[in-house]
C-alpha positions as CSV (number, residue, x, y, z in Angstrom):
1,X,-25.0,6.2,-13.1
2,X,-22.1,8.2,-14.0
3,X,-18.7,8.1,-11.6
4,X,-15.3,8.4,-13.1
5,X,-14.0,6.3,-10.3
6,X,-16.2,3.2,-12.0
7,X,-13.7,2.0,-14.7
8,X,-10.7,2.0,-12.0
9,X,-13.2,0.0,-9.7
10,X,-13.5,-2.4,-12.9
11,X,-10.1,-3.2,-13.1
12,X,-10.4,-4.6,-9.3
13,X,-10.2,-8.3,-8.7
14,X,-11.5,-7.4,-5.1
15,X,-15.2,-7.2,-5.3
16,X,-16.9,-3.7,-5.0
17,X,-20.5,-2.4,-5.6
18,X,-22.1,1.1,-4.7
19,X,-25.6,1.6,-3.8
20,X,-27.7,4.8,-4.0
21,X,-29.1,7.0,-1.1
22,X,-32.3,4.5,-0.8
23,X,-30.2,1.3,-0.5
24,X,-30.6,-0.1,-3.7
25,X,-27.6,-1.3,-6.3
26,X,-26.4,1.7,-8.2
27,X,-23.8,-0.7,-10.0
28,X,-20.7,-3.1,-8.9
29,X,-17.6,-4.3,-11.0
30,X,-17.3,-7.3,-12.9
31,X,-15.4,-9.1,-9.6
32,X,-18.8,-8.3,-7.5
33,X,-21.0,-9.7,-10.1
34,X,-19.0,-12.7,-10.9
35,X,-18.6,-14.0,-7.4
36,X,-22.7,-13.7,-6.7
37,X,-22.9,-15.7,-9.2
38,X,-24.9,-13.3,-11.7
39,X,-24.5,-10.5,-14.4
40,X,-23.7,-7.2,-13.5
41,X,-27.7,-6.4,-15.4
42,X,-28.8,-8.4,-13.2
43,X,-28.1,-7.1,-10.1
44,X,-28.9,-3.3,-10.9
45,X,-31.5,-2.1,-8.6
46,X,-31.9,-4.5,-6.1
47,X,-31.9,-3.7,-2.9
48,X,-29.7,-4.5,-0.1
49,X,-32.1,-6.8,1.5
50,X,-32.8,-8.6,-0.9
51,X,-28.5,-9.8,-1.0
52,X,-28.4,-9.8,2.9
53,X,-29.5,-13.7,3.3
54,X,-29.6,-11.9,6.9
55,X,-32.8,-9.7,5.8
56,X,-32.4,-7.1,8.1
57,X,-28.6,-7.0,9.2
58,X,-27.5,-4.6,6.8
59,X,-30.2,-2.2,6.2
60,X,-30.2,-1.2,10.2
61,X,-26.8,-1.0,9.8
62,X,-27.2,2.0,6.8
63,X,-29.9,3.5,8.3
64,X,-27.3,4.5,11.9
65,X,-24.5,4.7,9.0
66,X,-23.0,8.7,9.3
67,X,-23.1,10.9,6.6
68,X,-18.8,10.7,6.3
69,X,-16.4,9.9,8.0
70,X,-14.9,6.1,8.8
71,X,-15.7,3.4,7.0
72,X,-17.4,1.0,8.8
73,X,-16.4,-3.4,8.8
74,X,-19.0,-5.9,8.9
75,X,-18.0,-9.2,9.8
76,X,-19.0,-12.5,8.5
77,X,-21.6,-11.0,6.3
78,X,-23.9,-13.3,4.5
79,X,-25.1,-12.0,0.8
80,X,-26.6,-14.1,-1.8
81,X,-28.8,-13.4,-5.2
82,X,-32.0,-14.3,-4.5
83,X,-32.6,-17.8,-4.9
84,X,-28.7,-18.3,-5.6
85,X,-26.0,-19.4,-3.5
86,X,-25.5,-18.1,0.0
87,X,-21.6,-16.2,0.1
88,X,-19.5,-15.2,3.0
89,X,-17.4,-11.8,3.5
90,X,-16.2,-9.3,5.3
91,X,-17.6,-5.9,4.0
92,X,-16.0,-2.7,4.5
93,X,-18.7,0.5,3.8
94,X,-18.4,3.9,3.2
95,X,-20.6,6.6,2.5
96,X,-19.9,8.5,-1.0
97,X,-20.0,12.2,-1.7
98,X,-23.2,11.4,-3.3
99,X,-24.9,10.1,-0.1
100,X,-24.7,6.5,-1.8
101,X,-22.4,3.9,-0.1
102,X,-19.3,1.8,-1.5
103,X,-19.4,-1.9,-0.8
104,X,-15.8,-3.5,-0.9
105,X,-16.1,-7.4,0.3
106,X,-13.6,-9.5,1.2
107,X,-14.9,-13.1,0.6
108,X,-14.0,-15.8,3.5
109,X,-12.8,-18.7,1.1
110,X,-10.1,-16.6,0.0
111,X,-9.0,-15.3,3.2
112,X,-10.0,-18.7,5.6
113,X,-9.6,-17.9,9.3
114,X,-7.5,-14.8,8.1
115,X,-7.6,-11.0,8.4
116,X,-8.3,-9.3,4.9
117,X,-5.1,-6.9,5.3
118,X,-2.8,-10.2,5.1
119,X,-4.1,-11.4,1.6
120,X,-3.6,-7.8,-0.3
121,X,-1.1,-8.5,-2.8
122,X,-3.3,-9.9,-5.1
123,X,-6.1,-7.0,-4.8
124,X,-3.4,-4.5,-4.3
125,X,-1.9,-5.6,-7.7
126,X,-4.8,-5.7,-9.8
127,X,-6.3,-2.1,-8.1
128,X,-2.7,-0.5,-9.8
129,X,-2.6,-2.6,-13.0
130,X,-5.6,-0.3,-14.2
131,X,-3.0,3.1,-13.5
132,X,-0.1,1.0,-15.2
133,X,-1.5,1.7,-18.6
134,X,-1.7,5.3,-18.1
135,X,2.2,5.6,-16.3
136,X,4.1,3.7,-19.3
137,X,4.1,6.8,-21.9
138,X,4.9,9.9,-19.3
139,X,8.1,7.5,-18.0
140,X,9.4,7.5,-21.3
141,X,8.8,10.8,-21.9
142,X,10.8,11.8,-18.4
143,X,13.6,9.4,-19.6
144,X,14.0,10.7,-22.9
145,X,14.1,14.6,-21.6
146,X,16.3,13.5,-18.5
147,X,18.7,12.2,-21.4
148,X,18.5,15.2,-23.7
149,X,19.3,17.6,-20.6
150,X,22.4,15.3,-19.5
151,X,23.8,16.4,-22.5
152,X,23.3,20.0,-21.9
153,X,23.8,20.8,-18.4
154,X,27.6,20.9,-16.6
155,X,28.3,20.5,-12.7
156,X,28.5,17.6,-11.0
157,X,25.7,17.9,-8.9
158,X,23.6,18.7,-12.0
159,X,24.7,15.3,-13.5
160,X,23.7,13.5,-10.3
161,X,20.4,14.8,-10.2
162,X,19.8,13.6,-13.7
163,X,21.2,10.5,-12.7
164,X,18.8,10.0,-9.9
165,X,15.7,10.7,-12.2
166,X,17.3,8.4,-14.8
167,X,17.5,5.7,-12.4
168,X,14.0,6.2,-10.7
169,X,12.2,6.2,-14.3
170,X,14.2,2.8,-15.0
171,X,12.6,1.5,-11.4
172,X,9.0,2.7,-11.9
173,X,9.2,1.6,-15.4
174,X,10.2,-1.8,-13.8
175,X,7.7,-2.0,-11.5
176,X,5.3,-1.2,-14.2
177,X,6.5,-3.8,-15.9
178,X,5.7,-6.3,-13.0
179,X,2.3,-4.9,-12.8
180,X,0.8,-5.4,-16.3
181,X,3.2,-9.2,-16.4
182,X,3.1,-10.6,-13.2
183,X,6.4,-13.0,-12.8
184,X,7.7,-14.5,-9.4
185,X,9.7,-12.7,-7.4
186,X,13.1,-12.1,-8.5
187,X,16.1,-13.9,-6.8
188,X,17.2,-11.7,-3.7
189,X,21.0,-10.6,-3.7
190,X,23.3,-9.1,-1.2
191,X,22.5,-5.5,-0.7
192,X,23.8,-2.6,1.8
193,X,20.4,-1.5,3.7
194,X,22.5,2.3,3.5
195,X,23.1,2.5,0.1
196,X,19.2,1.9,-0.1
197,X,18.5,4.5,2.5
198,X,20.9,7.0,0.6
199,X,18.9,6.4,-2.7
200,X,15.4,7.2,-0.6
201,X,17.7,10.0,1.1
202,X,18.7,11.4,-2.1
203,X,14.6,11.5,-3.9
204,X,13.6,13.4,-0.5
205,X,16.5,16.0,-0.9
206,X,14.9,16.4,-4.5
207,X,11.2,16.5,-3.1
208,X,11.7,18.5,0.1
209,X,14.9,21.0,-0.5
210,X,15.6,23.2,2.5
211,X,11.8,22.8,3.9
212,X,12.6,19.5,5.9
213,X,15.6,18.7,7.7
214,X,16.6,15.2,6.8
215,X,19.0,13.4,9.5
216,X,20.7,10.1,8.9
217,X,21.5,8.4,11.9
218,X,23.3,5.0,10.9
219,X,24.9,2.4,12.0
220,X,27.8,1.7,10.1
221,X,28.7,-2.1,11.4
222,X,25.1,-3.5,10.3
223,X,25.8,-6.8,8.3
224,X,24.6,-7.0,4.4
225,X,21.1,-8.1,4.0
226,X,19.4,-10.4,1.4
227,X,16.8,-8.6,-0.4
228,X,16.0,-6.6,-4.2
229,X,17.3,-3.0,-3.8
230,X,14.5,-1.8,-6.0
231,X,11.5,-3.1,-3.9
232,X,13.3,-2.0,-0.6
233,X,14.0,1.6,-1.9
234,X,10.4,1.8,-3.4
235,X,9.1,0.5,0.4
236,X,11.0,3.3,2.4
237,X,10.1,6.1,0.0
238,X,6.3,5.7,0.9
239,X,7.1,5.6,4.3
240,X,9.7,9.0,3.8
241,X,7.5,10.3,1.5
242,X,4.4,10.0,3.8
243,X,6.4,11.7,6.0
244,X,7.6,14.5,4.4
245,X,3.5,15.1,3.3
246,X,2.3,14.9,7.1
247,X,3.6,18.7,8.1
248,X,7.2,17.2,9.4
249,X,10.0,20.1,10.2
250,X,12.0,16.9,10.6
251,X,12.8,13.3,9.0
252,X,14.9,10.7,10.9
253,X,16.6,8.2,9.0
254,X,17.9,4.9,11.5
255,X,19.6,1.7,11.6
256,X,20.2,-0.3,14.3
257,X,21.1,-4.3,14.4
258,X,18.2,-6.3,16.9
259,X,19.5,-9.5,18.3
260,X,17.0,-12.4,19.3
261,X,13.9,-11.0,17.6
262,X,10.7,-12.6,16.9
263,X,9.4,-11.6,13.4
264,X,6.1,-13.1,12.9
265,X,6.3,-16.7,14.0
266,X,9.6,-17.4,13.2
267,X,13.1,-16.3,15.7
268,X,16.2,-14.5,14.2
269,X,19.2,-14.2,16.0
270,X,20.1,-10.7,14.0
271,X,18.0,-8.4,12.2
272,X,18.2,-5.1,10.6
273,X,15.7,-2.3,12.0
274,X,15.4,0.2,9.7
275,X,12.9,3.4,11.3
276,X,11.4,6.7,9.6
277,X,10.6,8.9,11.9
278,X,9.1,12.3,11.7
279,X,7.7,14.9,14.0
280,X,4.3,15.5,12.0
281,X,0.8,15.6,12.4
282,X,0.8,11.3,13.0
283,X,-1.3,8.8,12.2
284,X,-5.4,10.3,12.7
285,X,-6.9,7.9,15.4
286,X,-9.8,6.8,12.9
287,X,-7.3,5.1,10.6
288,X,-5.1,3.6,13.2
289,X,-6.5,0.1,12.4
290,X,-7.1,0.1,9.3
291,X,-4.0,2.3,7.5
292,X,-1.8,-0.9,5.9
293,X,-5.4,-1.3,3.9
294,X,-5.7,-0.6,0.1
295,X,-7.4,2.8,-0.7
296,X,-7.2,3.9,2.8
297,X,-5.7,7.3,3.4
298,X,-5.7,10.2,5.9
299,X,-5.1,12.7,3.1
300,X,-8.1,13.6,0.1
301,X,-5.4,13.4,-2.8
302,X,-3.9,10.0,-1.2
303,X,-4.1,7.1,-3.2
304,X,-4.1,4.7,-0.1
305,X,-1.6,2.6,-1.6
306,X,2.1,3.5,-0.5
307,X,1.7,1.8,3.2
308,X,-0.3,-1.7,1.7
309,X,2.7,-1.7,-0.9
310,X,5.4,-1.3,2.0
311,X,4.1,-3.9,4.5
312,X,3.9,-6.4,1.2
313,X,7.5,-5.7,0.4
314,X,8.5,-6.2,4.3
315,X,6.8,-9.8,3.9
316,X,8.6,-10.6,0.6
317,X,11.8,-10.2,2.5
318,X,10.5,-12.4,5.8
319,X,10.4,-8.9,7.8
320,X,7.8,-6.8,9.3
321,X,6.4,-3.2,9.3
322,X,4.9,-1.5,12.2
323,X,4.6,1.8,13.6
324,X,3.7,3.9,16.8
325,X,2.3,7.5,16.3
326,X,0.8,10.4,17.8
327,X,1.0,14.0,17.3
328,X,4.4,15.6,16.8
329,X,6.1,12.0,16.4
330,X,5.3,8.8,14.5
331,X,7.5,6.0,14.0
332,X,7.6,3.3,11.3
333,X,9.8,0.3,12.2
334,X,10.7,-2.3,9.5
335,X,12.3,-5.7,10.6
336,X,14.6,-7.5,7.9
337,X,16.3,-10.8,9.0
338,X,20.0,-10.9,8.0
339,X,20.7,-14.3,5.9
340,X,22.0,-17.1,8.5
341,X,25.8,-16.9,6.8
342,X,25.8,-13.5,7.9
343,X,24.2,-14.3,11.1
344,X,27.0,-16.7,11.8
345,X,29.8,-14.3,10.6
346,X,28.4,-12.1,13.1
347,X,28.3,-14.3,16.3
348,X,32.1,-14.8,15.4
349,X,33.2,-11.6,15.6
């Protein structure tokens, strides 16, 4: 079987097989094969009823499955090789161009009692450490030529253009970095949530020129924040940058300072609410519950990975990221607790 999509797929950690218009195995990665217990060889051409320890469960399922549109979640599926060990996961299908369908599981010991949209990072980071190799050689590239024009070019504003893609090639090259060698998290520092926003603000006015109306609508006594400037600004671009590609006439930038909020489990006096808004197209109905997954996007040429990548940064930071959308105006909120010194600098104000 020949898809170019299969040696991305192979780079997964998250398990993911494709079968063929009659229900039988068409192929899977290495991760699929590995947690059934068996060789990719092995599995080639068996058909879905003979995994579903459940003979029967899946195959009705296919057989009502459409011929596009959402992809479908099975709950607390059962799949084994035959005669091997019985495995539970959630499944998520969806039906191929080919009329095949894509099998992504999620298995249950690795997500106990737990949704599989709160244990991404790990599938999230091995699904873009197979692009990683591929991004290294064009950032250098853009950095070398962003240098050799710095010396060419006069005006100000030139300069600061070429100063901006300097600095983003330095950040993607970073986060490249992190990609192909994992390391923990980097300390968090003090940071100005605005001169974040004013970085993301800036990369829009690059993208969008005249064609969007940016507004900035700040509010200038919000405390400093604990956080890493880089992650931040690479979490609000998706979410600007989503934006500006839904058919908005008009992005909103806001800050505001929430008092008594609960952000998960755990109770803040003071946090920063940070919101992108835009009067586009919103978020399509079909997606609405599933749109902070990996490789889940309302657009064809989406990548489905700038919102899973944005909620994980709001979690790395102890905040949240929601939204509310319908046509004409969608709004993401993110939640970032302010660090308890500043908290108490605050209340004595």
């Amino acid at each position: 079987m020949t898809d170019p999509v299969i040696p991305a797929l192979d780079q997964l950690a998250t398990p993911v097989a494709w079968l063929d218009v009659g229900g039988r195995m068409a192929g899977c990665n290495a991760a699929f094969a590995s947690w059934l217990g068996v060789s990719v060889r092995r599995l080639q051409g068996l058909t879905i009823n003979e995994l579903d320890v459940e003979v029967g469960r899946l195959s009705a399922l296919l057989e009502r499955f459409p011929d596009h549109g959402n992809a479908v979640r099975v709950h607390r599926a059962r799949l084994a090789f035959p005669g091997g060990a019985e495995h539970f996961a959630e499944l998520w299908l969806a039906r191929d161009e080919a009329g095949g369908v894509r099998i992504e599981a999620h298995p249950a010991d690795e997500f106990p009692g737990e949704d599989p949209a709160t244990a991404l990072p790990a599938a999230l980071s091995a699904a873009l450490k197979g692009l990683a190799h591929e991004i290294r050689n064009p950032l250098a590239g853009l950095k070398g030529a962003a240098q050799l024009l710095a010396r060419r070019v006069e005006g100000e504003d030139a300069l600061e253009l070429l100063e901006l893609i300097g600095a983003e090639v330095d950040r993607l090259t970073t986060l490249v970095d992190r990609l192909m060698n994992p390391a923990p998290p980097q300390e968090f520092s003090i940071i100005n949530i605005h001169a974040v926003l004013e970085r993301v603000r800036q990369l829009a006015d690059a993208e969008a020129g005249w064609s969007v109306k940016l507004v900035r609508d700040y509010d200038p006594s919000l405390p400093d924040i604990a956080g890493d400037a880089d992650r931040l600004a690479q979490s609000l671009w998706n979410l600007v940058r989503n934006a500006l590609q839904s058919g908005a006439g008009t992005v909103s930038l806001r800050t505001r300072a929430e008092h008594h909020v609960l952000i998960g489990d755990a109770p803040h006096r003071l946090a920063v609410r940070v919101e992108i808004a835009d009067d586009g197209r919103g978020v399509p109905e079909d997606l609405a519950e599933r749109i902070f997954l990996p490789l889940v996007s309302g657009r064809a040429e989406g990548t489905g990975l700038g919102l899973p990548l944005a909620q994980q940064v709001a979690r790395e930071h102890g905040g949240s990221l929601s939204y509310r959308s319908r046509p004409g105006h969608t709004v993401f909120t993110l939640l970032l607790p302010v660090p308890l010194e500043e908290e108490v600098e605050d209340g004595e104000r």
